[in-house]
N, C-alpha and C positions, 0 to 999 in steps of 0.2 A: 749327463750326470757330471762330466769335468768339468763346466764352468761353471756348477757348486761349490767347488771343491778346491780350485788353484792356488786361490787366495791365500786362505786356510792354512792349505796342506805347505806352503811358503813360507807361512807365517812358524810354522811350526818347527819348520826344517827348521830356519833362524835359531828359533826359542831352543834346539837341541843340538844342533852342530854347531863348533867340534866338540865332540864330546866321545871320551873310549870308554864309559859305564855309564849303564842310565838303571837306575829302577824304578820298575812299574809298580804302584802299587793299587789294589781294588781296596773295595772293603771289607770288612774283616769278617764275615760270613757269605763270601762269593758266591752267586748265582753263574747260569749259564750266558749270560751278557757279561756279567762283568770278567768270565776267563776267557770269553771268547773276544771278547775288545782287545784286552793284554795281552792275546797270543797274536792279535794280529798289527800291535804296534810292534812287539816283539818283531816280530817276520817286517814289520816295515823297517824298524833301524836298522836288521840284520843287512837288508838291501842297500842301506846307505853305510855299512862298514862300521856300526855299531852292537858293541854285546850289550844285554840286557838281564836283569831277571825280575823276576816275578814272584810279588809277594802279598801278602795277608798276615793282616794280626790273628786272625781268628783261626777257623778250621771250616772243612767242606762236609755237612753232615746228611744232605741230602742225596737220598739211593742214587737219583737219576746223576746229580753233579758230580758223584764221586766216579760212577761209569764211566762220564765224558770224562773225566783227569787221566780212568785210565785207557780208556777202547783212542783216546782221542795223543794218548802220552804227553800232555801237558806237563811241562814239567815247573815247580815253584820251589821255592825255600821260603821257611813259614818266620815269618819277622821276629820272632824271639829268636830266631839262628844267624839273626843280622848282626856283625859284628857292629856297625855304626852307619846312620846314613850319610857319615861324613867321605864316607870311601868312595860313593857315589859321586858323578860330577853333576847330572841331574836325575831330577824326580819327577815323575808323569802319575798322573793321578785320572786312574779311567774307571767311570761312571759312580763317581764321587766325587766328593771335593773337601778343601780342607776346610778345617775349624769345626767340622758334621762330627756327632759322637759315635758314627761308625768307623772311626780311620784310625788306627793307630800309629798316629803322628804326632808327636809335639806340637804345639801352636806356634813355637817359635822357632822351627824345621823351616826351610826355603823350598818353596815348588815353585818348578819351572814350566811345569803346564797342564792345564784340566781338560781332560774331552769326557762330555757327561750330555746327558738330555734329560736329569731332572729340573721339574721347577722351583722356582724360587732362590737358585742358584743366585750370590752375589755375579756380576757383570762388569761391575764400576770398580775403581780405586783398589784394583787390584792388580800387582807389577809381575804377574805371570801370565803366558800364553791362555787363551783357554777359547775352545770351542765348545758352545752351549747350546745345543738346538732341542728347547721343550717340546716341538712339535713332531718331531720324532717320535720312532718307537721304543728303539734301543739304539745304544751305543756302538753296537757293533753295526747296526746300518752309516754311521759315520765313518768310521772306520774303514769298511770294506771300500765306501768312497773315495778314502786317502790312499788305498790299496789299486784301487782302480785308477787313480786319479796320475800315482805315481809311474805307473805300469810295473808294479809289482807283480809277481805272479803269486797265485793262491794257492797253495798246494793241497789235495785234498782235503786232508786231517783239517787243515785250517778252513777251505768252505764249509766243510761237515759244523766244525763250532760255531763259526758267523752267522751258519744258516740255522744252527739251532740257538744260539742268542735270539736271536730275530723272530726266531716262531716262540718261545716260551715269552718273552718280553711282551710281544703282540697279542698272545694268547690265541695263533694262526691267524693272526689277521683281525682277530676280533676287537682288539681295545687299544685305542693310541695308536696304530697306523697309521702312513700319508704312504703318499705317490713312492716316496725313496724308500721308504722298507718294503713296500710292494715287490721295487725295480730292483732290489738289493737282491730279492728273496728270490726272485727268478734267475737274475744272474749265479747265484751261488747255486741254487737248483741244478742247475747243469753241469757242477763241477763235485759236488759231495759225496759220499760213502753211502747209499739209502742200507747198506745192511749195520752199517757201524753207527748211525743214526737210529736204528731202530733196536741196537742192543740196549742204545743209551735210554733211550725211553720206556723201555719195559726192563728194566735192572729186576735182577732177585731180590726180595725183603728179609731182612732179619726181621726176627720176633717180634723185637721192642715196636717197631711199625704198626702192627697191630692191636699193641698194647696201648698204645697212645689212640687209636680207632676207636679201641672200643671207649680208653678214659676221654675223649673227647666226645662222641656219641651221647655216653651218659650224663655227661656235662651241662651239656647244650639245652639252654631257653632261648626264647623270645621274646619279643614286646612288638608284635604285629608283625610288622616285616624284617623289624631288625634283628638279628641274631647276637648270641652269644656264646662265647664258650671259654670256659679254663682250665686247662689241663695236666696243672699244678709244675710239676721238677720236669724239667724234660734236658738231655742229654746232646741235644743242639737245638739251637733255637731254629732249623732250618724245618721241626717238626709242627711249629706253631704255624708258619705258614701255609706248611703243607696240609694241617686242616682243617684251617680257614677253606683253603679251596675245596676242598670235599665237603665239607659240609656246606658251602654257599652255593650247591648245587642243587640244594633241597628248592622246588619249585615256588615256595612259599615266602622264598625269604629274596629280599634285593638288597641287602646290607650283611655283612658277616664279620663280628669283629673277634678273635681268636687271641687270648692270653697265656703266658707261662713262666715258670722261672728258671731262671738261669744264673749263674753266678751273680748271686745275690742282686740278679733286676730283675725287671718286669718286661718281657717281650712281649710284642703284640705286632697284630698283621690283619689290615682292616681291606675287604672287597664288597663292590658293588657289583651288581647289573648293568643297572641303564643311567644310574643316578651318578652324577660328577661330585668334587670336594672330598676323597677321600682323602689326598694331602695334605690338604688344608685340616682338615678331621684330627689325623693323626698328628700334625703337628699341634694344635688345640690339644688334645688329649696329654699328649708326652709334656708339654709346656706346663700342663694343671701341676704337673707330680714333679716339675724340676730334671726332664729326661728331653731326649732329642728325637724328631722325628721329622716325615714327609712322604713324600711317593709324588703320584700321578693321580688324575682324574676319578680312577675306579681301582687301585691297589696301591695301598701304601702299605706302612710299617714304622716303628718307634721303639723306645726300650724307656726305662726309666727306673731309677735306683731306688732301693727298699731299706727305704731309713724310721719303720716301725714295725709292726704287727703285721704279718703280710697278710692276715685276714682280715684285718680292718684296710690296711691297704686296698684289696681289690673289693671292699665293701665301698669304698668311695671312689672308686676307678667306675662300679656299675652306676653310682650315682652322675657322675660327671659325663658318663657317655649316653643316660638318658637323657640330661639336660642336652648336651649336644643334639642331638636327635628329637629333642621334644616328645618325650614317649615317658612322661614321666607318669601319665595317668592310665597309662594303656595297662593290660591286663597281662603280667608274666606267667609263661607257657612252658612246657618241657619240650623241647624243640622234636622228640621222636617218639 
Protein backbone atom coordinates (compact mmCIF):
# COMPACT_ATOMS: atom_id res chain seq x y z
CA UNK A 1 0.00 0.00 0.00
CA UNK A 2 3.03 2.64 0.49
CA UNK A 3 4.15 2.79 -2.94
CA UNK A 4 0.45 4.27 -3.56
CA UNK A 5 1.07 6.62 -1.40
CA UNK A 6 4.70 8.25 -1.10
CA UNK A 7 4.24 10.50 -3.82
CA UNK A 8 1.12 11.94 -2.70
CA UNK A 9 1.59 11.83 0.83
CA UNK A 10 5.18 14.28 -0.25
CA UNK A 11 3.47 16.23 -2.29
CA UNK A 12 1.24 17.18 0.54
CA UNK A 13 3.60 17.58 3.19
CA UNK A 14 5.09 20.24 0.73
CA UNK A 15 1.65 21.93 -0.04
CA UNK A 16 1.28 22.27 4.23
CA UNK A 17 4.45 22.66 5.90
CA UNK A 18 5.57 25.12 7.53
CA UNK A 19 2.57 25.94 8.72
CA UNK A 20 1.36 26.45 12.81
CA UNK A 21 -2.65 26.39 11.79
CA UNK A 22 -4.33 24.73 9.18
CA UNK A 23 -8.17 24.13 8.91
CA UNK A 24 -9.94 21.40 7.75
CA UNK A 25 -12.89 21.93 6.29
CA UNK A 26 -15.85 19.09 5.00
CA UNK A 27 -18.95 19.89 3.69
CA UNK A 28 -21.45 21.43 5.25
CA UNK A 29 -23.89 18.64 6.12
CA UNK A 30 -20.86 15.99 7.19
CA UNK A 31 -21.38 12.43 6.74
CA UNK A 32 -19.38 9.65 8.33
CA UNK A 33 -16.49 9.90 5.56
CA UNK A 34 -16.15 13.14 5.55
CA UNK A 35 -15.47 13.41 9.77
CA UNK A 36 -13.54 10.60 9.59
CA UNK A 37 -11.18 11.92 6.72
CA UNK A 38 -10.83 15.31 8.97
CA UNK A 39 -10.10 13.55 11.93
CA UNK A 40 -7.49 11.72 10.39
CA UNK A 41 -5.67 14.58 8.51
CA UNK A 42 -6.22 16.15 11.80
CA UNK A 43 -4.09 13.18 13.75
CA UNK A 44 -1.65 13.31 10.53
CA UNK A 45 -0.54 17.18 11.09
CA UNK A 46 -0.72 16.55 14.68
CA UNK A 47 2.38 14.03 13.90
CA UNK A 48 3.95 16.43 11.95
CA UNK A 49 3.87 19.31 14.89
CA UNK A 50 0.82 20.87 13.30
CA UNK A 51 -2.58 22.12 15.17
CA UNK A 52 -5.72 21.96 13.26
CA UNK A 53 -9.43 22.36 13.51
CA UNK A 54 -12.18 21.25 12.11
CA UNK A 55 -15.09 22.78 10.50
CA UNK A 56 -18.50 22.77 8.56
CA UNK A 57 -20.75 25.43 7.60
CA UNK A 58 -23.76 23.29 8.18
CA UNK A 59 -24.71 21.05 11.05
CA UNK A 60 -24.72 17.11 11.72
CA UNK A 61 -28.41 15.85 11.82
CA UNK A 62 -28.24 12.41 11.33
CA UNK A 63 -28.79 9.97 14.60
CA UNK A 64 -25.97 7.61 13.57
CA UNK A 65 -23.35 11.04 12.72
CA UNK A 66 -24.24 12.71 15.70
CA UNK A 67 -23.40 9.29 17.84
CA UNK A 68 -19.96 9.04 16.09
CA UNK A 69 -19.12 13.02 17.02
CA UNK A 70 -19.95 11.96 20.37
CA UNK A 71 -19.10 7.95 21.44
CA UNK A 72 -16.13 8.84 18.92
CA UNK A 73 -15.33 12.85 20.77
CA UNK A 74 -14.65 14.36 17.68
CA UNK A 75 -14.24 17.52 18.29
CA UNK A 76 -15.29 20.78 15.54
CA UNK A 77 -16.14 24.45 15.72
CA UNK A 78 -19.07 25.08 13.44
CA UNK A 79 -17.75 27.94 10.57
CA UNK A 80 -20.11 30.75 11.66
CA UNK A 81 -17.74 30.66 15.00
CA UNK A 82 -14.90 31.27 12.68
CA UNK A 83 -13.39 34.39 13.47
CA UNK A 84 -11.83 34.70 9.59
CA UNK A 85 -10.20 32.13 7.48
CA UNK A 86 -7.41 34.59 7.25
CA UNK A 87 -6.05 33.44 10.75
CA UNK A 88 -5.35 30.24 9.14
CA UNK A 89 -2.07 29.79 7.27
CA UNK A 90 -3.71 26.79 5.23
CA UNK A 91 -6.93 25.25 4.26
CA UNK A 92 -7.44 21.39 3.31
CA UNK A 93 -10.62 20.58 2.00
CA UNK A 94 -11.59 16.83 2.45
CA UNK A 95 -14.01 14.94 0.37
CA UNK A 96 -15.11 18.22 -1.22
CA UNK A 97 -13.80 20.54 -3.18
CA UNK A 98 -14.02 24.23 -3.91
CA UNK A 99 -16.31 26.30 -5.99
CA UNK A 100 -19.17 22.94 -5.09
CA UNK A 101 -22.38 24.67 -3.42
CA UNK A 102 -21.91 22.52 -0.55
CA UNK A 103 -18.69 24.30 0.95
CA UNK A 104 -19.02 27.23 2.76
CA UNK A 105 -16.26 29.18 1.35
CA UNK A 106 -15.98 32.10 -0.66
CA UNK A 107 -14.83 31.58 -4.41
CA UNK A 108 -12.31 33.93 -3.83
CA UNK A 109 -10.85 32.07 -0.21
CA UNK A 110 -7.13 30.24 -1.26
CA UNK A 111 -7.02 26.49 -0.69
CA UNK A 112 -4.11 24.88 -0.34
CA UNK A 113 -5.26 21.34 -0.80
CA UNK A 114 -8.31 18.77 -1.83
CA UNK A 115 -8.23 15.12 -0.99
CA UNK A 116 -11.77 13.85 -2.24
CA UNK A 117 -12.87 10.71 -4.50
CA UNK A 118 -15.69 12.32 -6.06
CA UNK A 119 -16.12 12.37 -9.74
CA UNK A 120 -15.98 15.01 -12.02
CA UNK A 121 -13.65 16.74 -9.70
CA UNK A 122 -11.65 19.77 -11.68
CA UNK A 123 -7.80 18.16 -11.98
CA UNK A 124 -6.27 20.74 -14.36
CA UNK A 125 -5.34 24.47 -13.91
CA UNK A 126 -5.68 24.40 -10.51
CA UNK A 127 -2.68 25.98 -8.10
CA UNK A 128 -3.41 23.72 -5.13
CA UNK A 129 -2.40 20.30 -3.78
CA UNK A 130 -5.03 17.91 -4.52
CA UNK A 131 -5.46 14.14 -4.49
CA UNK A 132 -8.31 12.75 -6.45
CA UNK A 133 -8.93 9.08 -6.68
CA UNK A 134 -12.73 8.48 -8.20
CA UNK A 135 -12.09 5.02 -8.09
CA UNK A 136 -12.26 4.77 -4.67
CA UNK A 137 -14.71 4.34 -2.20
CA UNK A 138 -14.29 6.95 0.30
CA UNK A 139 -12.02 9.37 1.45
CA UNK A 140 -11.01 7.96 4.39
CA UNK A 141 -9.61 4.84 2.56
CA UNK A 142 -6.96 7.73 1.22
CA UNK A 143 -6.35 8.98 4.10
CA UNK A 144 -5.75 6.09 6.31
CA UNK A 145 -3.14 5.34 3.42
CA UNK A 146 -1.40 8.73 4.27
CA UNK A 147 -1.63 7.49 7.78
CA UNK A 148 -0.15 4.27 7.08
CA UNK A 149 2.11 5.55 4.65
CA UNK A 150 3.60 8.12 7.15
CA UNK A 151 3.88 5.69 10.00
CA UNK A 152 1.59 7.43 11.89
CA UNK A 153 -0.19 5.65 14.58
CA UNK A 154 -4.07 5.30 14.56
CA UNK A 155 -5.40 5.50 17.76
CA UNK A 156 -8.48 3.63 18.41
CA UNK A 157 -11.39 6.32 18.27
CA UNK A 158 -9.62 7.26 15.03
CA UNK A 159 -9.72 3.40 13.40
CA UNK A 160 -13.23 3.14 14.86
CA UNK A 161 -14.19 6.51 12.23
CA UNK A 162 -11.89 5.43 9.23
CA UNK A 163 -13.33 2.22 9.50
CA UNK A 164 -16.76 3.48 9.70
CA UNK A 165 -16.20 6.04 6.85
CA UNK A 166 -15.37 3.16 4.81
CA UNK A 167 -18.23 0.87 5.50
CA UNK A 168 -21.12 3.53 5.21
CA UNK A 169 -19.39 5.11 1.95
CA UNK A 170 -19.07 1.44 0.44
CA UNK A 171 -22.30 0.51 1.75
CA UNK A 172 -20.00 -2.83 3.36
CA UNK A 173 -18.51 -3.37 0.44
CA UNK A 174 -21.29 -3.08 -1.68
CA UNK A 175 -21.02 -0.15 -4.08
CA UNK A 176 -17.73 1.81 -5.28
CA UNK A 177 -15.26 -0.54 -3.64
CA UNK A 178 -11.66 -1.53 -5.03
CA UNK A 179 -8.70 -3.56 -3.62
CA UNK A 180 -7.65 -0.32 -1.25
CA UNK A 181 -10.98 0.08 0.67
CA UNK A 182 -11.00 -3.68 1.05
CA UNK A 183 -7.22 -3.51 2.37
CA UNK A 184 -8.03 -0.25 4.35
CA UNK A 185 -11.10 -2.00 5.90
CA UNK A 186 -9.11 -4.92 7.26
CA UNK A 187 -6.35 -3.03 8.30
CA UNK A 188 -8.43 -0.80 10.48
CA UNK A 189 -10.64 -3.98 11.55
CA UNK A 190 -7.94 -4.97 13.68
CA UNK A 191 -7.50 -1.74 15.52
CA UNK A 192 -11.33 -0.31 16.14
CA UNK A 193 -13.77 -0.25 19.10
CA UNK A 194 -16.66 -3.09 17.75
CA UNK A 195 -18.78 -1.90 20.95
CA UNK A 196 -18.38 1.91 20.27
CA UNK A 197 -18.94 1.00 16.57
CA UNK A 198 -21.90 -0.63 17.24
CA UNK A 199 -23.33 2.28 19.60
CA UNK A 200 -22.81 4.48 16.65
CA UNK A 201 -24.98 2.46 14.30
CA UNK A 202 -27.82 1.64 16.34
CA UNK A 203 -28.23 5.34 18.06
CA UNK A 204 -31.75 6.09 19.93
CA UNK A 205 -34.41 8.09 17.66
CA UNK A 206 -36.23 11.07 18.47
CA UNK A 207 -39.77 11.22 17.31
CA UNK A 208 -39.31 13.50 14.47
CA UNK A 209 -37.53 10.28 12.74
CA UNK A 210 -40.57 8.70 12.50
CA UNK A 211 -42.48 11.33 11.65
CA UNK A 212 -40.62 11.78 8.55
CA UNK A 213 -41.09 7.58 8.02
CA UNK A 214 -44.31 7.78 8.08
CA UNK A 215 -44.50 11.39 5.90
CA UNK A 216 -42.22 9.80 3.51
CA UNK A 217 -44.04 6.30 3.28
CA UNK A 218 -47.21 8.30 2.49
CA UNK A 219 -45.51 10.18 -0.08
CA UNK A 220 -43.94 7.76 -2.03
CA UNK A 221 -44.95 6.79 -5.96
CA UNK A 222 -43.57 5.19 -8.86
CA UNK A 223 -43.30 5.15 -12.41
CA UNK A 224 -42.19 1.33 -12.89
CA UNK A 225 -38.94 1.09 -11.24
CA UNK A 226 -38.30 4.50 -10.48
CA UNK A 227 -39.19 5.91 -7.30
CA UNK A 228 -40.31 9.01 -5.60
CA UNK A 229 -40.75 10.83 -2.75
CA UNK A 230 -41.13 14.37 -0.94
CA UNK A 231 -41.21 14.99 2.29
CA UNK A 232 -42.11 18.52 2.31
CA UNK A 233 -39.93 20.91 5.50
CA UNK A 234 -37.63 18.83 7.16
CA UNK A 235 -35.33 19.92 9.94
CA UNK A 236 -31.90 18.65 8.35
CA UNK A 237 -31.41 17.72 5.15
CA UNK A 238 -29.59 14.61 6.50
CA UNK A 239 -33.43 13.23 6.82
CA UNK A 240 -33.84 13.25 2.92
CA UNK A 241 -31.20 10.97 2.51
CA UNK A 242 -31.95 8.92 5.10
CA UNK A 243 -35.06 7.94 3.27
CA UNK A 244 -34.06 7.71 0.19
CA UNK A 245 -32.25 4.63 1.73
CA UNK A 246 -35.22 3.00 3.25
CA UNK A 247 -37.41 3.27 1.00
CA UNK A 248 -34.92 2.05 -2.16
CA UNK A 249 -35.18 -0.91 -0.19
CA UNK A 250 -38.50 -1.81 -1.34
CA UNK A 251 -37.65 -4.81 -3.81
CA UNK A 252 -39.46 -3.16 -6.67
CA UNK A 253 -37.75 -0.27 -7.20
CA UNK A 254 -33.77 0.17 -8.73
CA UNK A 255 -33.96 3.96 -8.63
CA UNK A 256 -35.02 6.21 -5.51
CA UNK A 257 -35.05 9.69 -5.95
CA UNK A 258 -36.11 11.50 -2.32
CA UNK A 259 -36.82 15.40 -2.09
CA UNK A 260 -37.31 18.23 0.73
CA UNK A 261 -37.08 21.58 2.03
CA UNK A 262 -34.67 23.24 3.74
CA UNK A 263 -33.74 26.75 4.08
CA UNK A 264 -35.60 27.82 1.40
CA UNK A 265 -33.93 24.89 -1.17
CA UNK A 266 -34.81 21.90 -2.60
CA UNK A 267 -32.62 18.96 -1.27
CA UNK A 268 -32.60 15.80 -2.89
CA UNK A 269 -30.73 12.36 -2.64
CA UNK A 270 -30.87 9.98 -5.67
CA UNK A 271 -29.98 5.83 -5.22
CA UNK A 272 -29.69 3.05 -7.40
CA UNK A 273 -29.13 -0.76 -7.38
CA UNK A 274 -27.50 -2.14 -10.07
CA UNK A 275 -27.83 0.87 -12.55
CA UNK A 276 -24.81 3.54 -12.86
CA UNK A 277 -25.09 7.68 -13.61
CA UNK A 278 -26.57 8.65 -10.60
CA UNK A 279 -24.01 11.62 -10.53
CA UNK A 280 -24.38 12.40 -13.57
CA UNK A 281 -28.42 12.29 -12.77
CA UNK A 282 -28.18 14.45 -10.07
CA UNK A 283 -26.00 16.87 -11.51
CA UNK A 284 -28.71 17.10 -14.68
CA UNK A 285 -31.43 17.57 -12.20
CA UNK A 286 -29.83 20.31 -9.90
CA UNK A 287 -28.44 22.06 -13.26
CA UNK A 288 -32.31 22.15 -14.72
CA UNK A 289 -33.31 24.40 -11.44
CA UNK A 290 -29.93 26.58 -11.36
CA UNK A 291 -28.78 24.42 -8.04
CA UNK A 292 -25.46 22.23 -7.65
CA UNK A 293 -25.09 18.80 -7.55
CA UNK A 294 -23.07 15.08 -8.03
CA UNK A 295 -22.23 11.94 -6.10
CA UNK A 296 -20.93 8.53 -7.59
CA UNK A 297 -22.24 5.85 -9.66
CA UNK A 298 -25.25 4.62 -7.65
CA UNK A 299 -25.79 7.64 -4.86
CA UNK A 300 -25.68 11.01 -5.28
CA UNK A 301 -27.25 14.31 -4.06
CA UNK A 302 -27.91 18.08 -5.11
CA UNK A 303 -29.96 21.09 -3.52
CA UNK A 304 -31.41 23.74 -5.56
CA UNK A 305 -32.76 27.25 -4.69
CA UNK A 306 -36.78 27.97 -4.54
CA UNK A 307 -37.26 31.05 -6.47
CA UNK A 308 -41.23 30.46 -6.99
CA UNK A 309 -44.14 28.51 -5.93
CA UNK A 310 -42.57 25.47 -4.30
CA UNK A 311 -45.58 23.45 -5.64
CA UNK A 312 -45.13 24.22 -9.03
CA UNK A 313 -41.61 24.01 -8.34
CA UNK A 314 -41.55 20.32 -7.56
CA UNK A 315 -44.48 19.89 -10.16
CA UNK A 316 -41.56 20.43 -12.61
CA UNK A 317 -38.82 18.89 -10.77
CA UNK A 318 -41.32 15.41 -11.27
CA UNK A 319 -41.57 16.46 -14.81
CA UNK A 320 -37.69 16.84 -15.54
CA UNK A 321 -36.74 13.67 -13.59
CA UNK A 322 -39.28 11.75 -15.74
CA UNK A 323 -37.68 12.96 -18.79
CA UNK A 324 -34.30 12.05 -17.31
CA UNK A 325 -35.47 8.49 -16.81
CA UNK A 326 -37.83 8.30 -19.85
CA UNK A 327 -40.68 7.17 -17.78
CA UNK A 328 -42.76 9.90 -18.94
CA UNK A 329 -45.62 7.35 -20.35
CA UNK A 330 -45.30 4.96 -17.68
CA UNK A 331 -48.12 4.57 -15.41
CA UNK A 332 -47.73 6.44 -11.69
CA UNK A 333 -48.28 4.29 -8.71
CA UNK A 334 -48.45 4.73 -4.75
CA UNK A 335 -45.27 3.29 -3.99
CA UNK A 336 -46.89 1.22 -0.57
Amino acid sequence: MKTDYSHKLSEFREAVLPASSVLILTHDYPDPDCLASACGISELLSFWGVSSVISFGGFVGRAENRAMIRFLNIRTVPFVLISGVSEFERIILVDCYPGNGNVSLSSDTAVHAVIDHHPNIPKTDVNYFHDIREDYGSTSTIVTGYLLQAGCPIPQKLATALFYGIKTDTADMSRNANEKDVECYKSLFNIMDYKLLSKIEKPDRDIEFFHMLHKATEAAICYDSVGYAHIGSVTAPDYIAEMADLLHRLEKLEWMICTGVFKNQIFFSIRSKNSSGAGTIAEKLSAAFGGSGGGHSRFAAGRMPIQTDVNILLEKIELVIKDIFNIKTAVKETLL
